[in-house]
Chimera marker file (.cmm) of the C-alpha trace (Angstrom):
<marker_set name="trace">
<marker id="1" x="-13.561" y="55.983" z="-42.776" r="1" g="1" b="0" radius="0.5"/>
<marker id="2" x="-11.289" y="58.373" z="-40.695" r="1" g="1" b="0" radius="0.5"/>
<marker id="3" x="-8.516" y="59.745" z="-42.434" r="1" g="1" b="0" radius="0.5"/>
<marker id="4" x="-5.484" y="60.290" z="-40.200" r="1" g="1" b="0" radius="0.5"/>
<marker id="5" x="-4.850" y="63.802" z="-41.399" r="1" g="1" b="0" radius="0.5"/>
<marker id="6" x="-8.055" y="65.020" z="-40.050" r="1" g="1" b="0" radius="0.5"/>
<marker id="7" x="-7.495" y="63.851" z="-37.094" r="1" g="1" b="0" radius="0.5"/>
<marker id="8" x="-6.282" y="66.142" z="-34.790" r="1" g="1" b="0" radius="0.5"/>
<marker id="9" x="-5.096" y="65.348" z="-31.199" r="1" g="1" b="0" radius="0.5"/>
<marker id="10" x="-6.891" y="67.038" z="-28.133" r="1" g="1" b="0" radius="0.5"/>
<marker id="11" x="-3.539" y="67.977" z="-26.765" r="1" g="1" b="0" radius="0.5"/>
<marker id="12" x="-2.737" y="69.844" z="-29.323" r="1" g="1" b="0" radius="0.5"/>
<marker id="13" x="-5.573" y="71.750" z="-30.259" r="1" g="1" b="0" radius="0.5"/>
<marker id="14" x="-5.299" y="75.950" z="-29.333" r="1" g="1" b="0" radius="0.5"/>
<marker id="15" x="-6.968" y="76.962" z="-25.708" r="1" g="1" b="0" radius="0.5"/>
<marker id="16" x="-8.915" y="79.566" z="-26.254" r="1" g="1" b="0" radius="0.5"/>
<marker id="17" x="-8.634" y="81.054" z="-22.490" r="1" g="1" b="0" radius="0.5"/>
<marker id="18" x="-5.972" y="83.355" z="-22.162" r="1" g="1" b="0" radius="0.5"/>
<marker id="19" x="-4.556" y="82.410" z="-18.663" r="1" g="1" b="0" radius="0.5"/>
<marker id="20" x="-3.197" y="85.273" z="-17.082" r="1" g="1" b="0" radius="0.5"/>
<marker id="21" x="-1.253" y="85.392" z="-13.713" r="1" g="1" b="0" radius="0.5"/>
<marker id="22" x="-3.810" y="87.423" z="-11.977" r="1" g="1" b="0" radius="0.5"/>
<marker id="23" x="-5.992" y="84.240" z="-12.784" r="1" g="1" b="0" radius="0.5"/>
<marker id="24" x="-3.605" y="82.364" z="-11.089" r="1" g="1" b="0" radius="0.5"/>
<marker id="25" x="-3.741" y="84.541" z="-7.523" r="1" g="1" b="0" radius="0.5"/>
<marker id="26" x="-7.436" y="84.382" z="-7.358" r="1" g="1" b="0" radius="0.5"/>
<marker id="27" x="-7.362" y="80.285" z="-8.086" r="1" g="1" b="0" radius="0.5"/>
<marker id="28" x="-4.798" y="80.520" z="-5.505" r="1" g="1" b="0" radius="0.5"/>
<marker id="29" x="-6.495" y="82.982" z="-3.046" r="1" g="1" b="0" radius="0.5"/>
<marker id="30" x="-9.777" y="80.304" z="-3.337" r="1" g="1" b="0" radius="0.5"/>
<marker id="31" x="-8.347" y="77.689" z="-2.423" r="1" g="1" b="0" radius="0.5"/>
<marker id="32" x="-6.682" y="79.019" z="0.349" r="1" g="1" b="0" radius="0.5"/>
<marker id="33" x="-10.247" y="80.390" z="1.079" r="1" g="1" b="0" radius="0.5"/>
<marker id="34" x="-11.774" y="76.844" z="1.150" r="1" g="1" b="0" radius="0.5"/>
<marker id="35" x="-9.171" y="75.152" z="3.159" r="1" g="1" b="0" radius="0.5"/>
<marker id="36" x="-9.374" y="78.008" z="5.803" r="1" g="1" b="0" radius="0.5"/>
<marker id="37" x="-13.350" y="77.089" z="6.032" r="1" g="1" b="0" radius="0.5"/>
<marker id="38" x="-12.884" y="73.563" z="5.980" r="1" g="1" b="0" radius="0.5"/>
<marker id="39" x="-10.039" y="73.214" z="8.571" r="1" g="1" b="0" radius="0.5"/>
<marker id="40" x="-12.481" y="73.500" z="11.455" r="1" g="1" b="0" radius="0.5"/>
<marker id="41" x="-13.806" y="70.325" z="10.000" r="1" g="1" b="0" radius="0.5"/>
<marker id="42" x="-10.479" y="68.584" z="10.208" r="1" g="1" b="0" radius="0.5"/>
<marker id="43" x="-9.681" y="68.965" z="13.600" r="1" g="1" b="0" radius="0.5"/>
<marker id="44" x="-12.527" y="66.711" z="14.652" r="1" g="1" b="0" radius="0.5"/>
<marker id="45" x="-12.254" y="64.281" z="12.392" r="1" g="1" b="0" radius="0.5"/>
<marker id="46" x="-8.459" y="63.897" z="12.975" r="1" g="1" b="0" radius="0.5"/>
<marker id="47" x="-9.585" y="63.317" z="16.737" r="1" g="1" b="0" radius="0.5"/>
<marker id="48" x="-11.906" y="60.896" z="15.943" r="1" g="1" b="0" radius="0.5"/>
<marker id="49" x="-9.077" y="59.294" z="14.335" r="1" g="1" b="0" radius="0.5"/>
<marker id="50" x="-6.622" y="59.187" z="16.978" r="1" g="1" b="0" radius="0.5"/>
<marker id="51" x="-8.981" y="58.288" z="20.002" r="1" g="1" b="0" radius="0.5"/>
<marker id="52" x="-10.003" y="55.552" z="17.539" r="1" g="1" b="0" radius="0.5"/>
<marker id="53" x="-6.774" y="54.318" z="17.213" r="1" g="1" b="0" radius="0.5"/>
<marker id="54" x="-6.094" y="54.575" z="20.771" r="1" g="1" b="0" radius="0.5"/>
<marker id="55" x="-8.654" y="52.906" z="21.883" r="1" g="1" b="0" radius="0.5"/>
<marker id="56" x="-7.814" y="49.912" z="19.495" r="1" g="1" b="0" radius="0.5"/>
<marker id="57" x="-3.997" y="50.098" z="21.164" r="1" g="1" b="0" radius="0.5"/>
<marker id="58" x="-5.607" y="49.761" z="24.559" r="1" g="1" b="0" radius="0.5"/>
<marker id="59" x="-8.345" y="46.829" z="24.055" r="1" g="1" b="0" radius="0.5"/>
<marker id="60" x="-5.095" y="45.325" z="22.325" r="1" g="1" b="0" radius="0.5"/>
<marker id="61" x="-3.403" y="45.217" z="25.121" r="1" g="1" b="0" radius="0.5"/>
<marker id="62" x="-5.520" y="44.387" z="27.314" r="1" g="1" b="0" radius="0.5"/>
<marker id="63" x="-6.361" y="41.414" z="25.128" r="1" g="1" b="0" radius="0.5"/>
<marker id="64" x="-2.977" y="40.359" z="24.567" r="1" g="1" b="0" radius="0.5"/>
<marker id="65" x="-1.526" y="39.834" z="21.119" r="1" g="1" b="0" radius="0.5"/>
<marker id="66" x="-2.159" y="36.179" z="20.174" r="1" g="1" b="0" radius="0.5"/>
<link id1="1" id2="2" r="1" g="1" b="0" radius="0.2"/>
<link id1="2" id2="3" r="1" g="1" b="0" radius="0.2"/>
<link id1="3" id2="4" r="1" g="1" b="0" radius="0.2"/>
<link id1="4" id2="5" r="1" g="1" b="0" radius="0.2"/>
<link id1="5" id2="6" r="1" g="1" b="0" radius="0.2"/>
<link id1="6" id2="7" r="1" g="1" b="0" radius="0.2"/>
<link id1="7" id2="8" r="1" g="1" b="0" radius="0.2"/>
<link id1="8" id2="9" r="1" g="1" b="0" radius="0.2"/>
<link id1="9" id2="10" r="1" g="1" b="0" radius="0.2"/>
<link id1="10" id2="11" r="1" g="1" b="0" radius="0.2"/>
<link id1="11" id2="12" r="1" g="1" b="0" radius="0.2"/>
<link id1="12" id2="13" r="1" g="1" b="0" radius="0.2"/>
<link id1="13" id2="14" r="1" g="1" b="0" radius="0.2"/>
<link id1="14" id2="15" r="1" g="1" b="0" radius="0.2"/>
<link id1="15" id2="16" r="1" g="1" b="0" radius="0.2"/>
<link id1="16" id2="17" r="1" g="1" b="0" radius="0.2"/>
<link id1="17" id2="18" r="1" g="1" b="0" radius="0.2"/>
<link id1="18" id2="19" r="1" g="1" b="0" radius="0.2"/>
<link id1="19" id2="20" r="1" g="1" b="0" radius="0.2"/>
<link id1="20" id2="21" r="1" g="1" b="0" radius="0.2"/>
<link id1="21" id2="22" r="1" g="1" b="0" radius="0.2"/>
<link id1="22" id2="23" r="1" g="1" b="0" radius="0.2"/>
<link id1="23" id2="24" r="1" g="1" b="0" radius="0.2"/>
<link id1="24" id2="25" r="1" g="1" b="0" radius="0.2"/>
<link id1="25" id2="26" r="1" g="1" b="0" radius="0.2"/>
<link id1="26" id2="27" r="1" g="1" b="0" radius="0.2"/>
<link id1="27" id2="28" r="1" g="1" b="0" radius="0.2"/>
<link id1="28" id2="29" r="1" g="1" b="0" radius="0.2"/>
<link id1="29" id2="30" r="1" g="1" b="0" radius="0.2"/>
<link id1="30" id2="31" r="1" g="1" b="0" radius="0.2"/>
<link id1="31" id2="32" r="1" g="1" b="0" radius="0.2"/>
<link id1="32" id2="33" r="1" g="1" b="0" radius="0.2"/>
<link id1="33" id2="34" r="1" g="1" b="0" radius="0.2"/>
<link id1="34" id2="35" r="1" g="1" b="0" radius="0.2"/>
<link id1="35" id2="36" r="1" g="1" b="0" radius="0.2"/>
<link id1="36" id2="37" r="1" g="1" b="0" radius="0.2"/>
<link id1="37" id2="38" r="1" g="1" b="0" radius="0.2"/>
<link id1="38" id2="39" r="1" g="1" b="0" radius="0.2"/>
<link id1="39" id2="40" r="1" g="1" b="0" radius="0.2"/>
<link id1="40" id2="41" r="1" g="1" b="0" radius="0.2"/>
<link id1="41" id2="42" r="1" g="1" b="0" radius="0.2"/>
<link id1="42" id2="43" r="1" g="1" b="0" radius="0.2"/>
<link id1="43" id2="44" r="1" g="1" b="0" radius="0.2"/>
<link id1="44" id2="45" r="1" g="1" b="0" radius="0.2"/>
<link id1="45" id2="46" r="1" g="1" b="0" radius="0.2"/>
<link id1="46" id2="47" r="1" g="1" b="0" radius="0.2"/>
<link id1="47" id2="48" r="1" g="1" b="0" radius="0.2"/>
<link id1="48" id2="49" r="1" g="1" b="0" radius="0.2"/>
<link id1="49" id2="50" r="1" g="1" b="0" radius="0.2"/>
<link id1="50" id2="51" r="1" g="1" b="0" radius="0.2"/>
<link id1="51" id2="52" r="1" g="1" b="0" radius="0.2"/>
<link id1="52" id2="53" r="1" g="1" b="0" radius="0.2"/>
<link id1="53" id2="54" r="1" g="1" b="0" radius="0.2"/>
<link id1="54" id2="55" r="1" g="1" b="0" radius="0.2"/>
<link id1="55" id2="56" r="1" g="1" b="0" radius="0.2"/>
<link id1="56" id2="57" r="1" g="1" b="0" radius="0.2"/>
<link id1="57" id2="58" r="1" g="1" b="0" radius="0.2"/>
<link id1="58" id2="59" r="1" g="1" b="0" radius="0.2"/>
<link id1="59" id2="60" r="1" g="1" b="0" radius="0.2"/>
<link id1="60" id2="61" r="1" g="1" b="0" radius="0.2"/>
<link id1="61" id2="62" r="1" g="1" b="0" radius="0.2"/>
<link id1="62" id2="63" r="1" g="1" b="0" radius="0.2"/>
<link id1="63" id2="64" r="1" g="1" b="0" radius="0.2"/>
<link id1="64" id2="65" r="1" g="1" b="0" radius="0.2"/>
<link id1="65" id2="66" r="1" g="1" b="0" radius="0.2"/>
</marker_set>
């Protein structure tokens, strides 16, 4: 059916984009683009977080631990 010499791993097959280092910066410089948009987001939901957690300390205690 398949014979193995035709088969050719993925791995090892030749990229055809040439990956240059100026490719890199810009991959680099969107990122740092994205997380600098997004951080405004994270600063609620981090609170969220924390009063959440909070409040589940204080109706702990005021519960008891059983």
């Amino acid at each position: 059916m398949f014979k193995k010499e035709n088969l050719t791993p993925v791995l090892f097959t030749p990229f055809i984009i040439n990956w240059t280092s100026e490719m890199t910066t810009d991959l680099l410089a969107n990122i740092q683009g994205v997380i600098t948009d997004l951080s405004p987001l994270l600063v609620p939901i981090i609170a969220i977080g924390v009063g959440l957690i909070v409040v589940g300390a204080i109706i702990s205690a005021i519960r008891g631990h059983n």
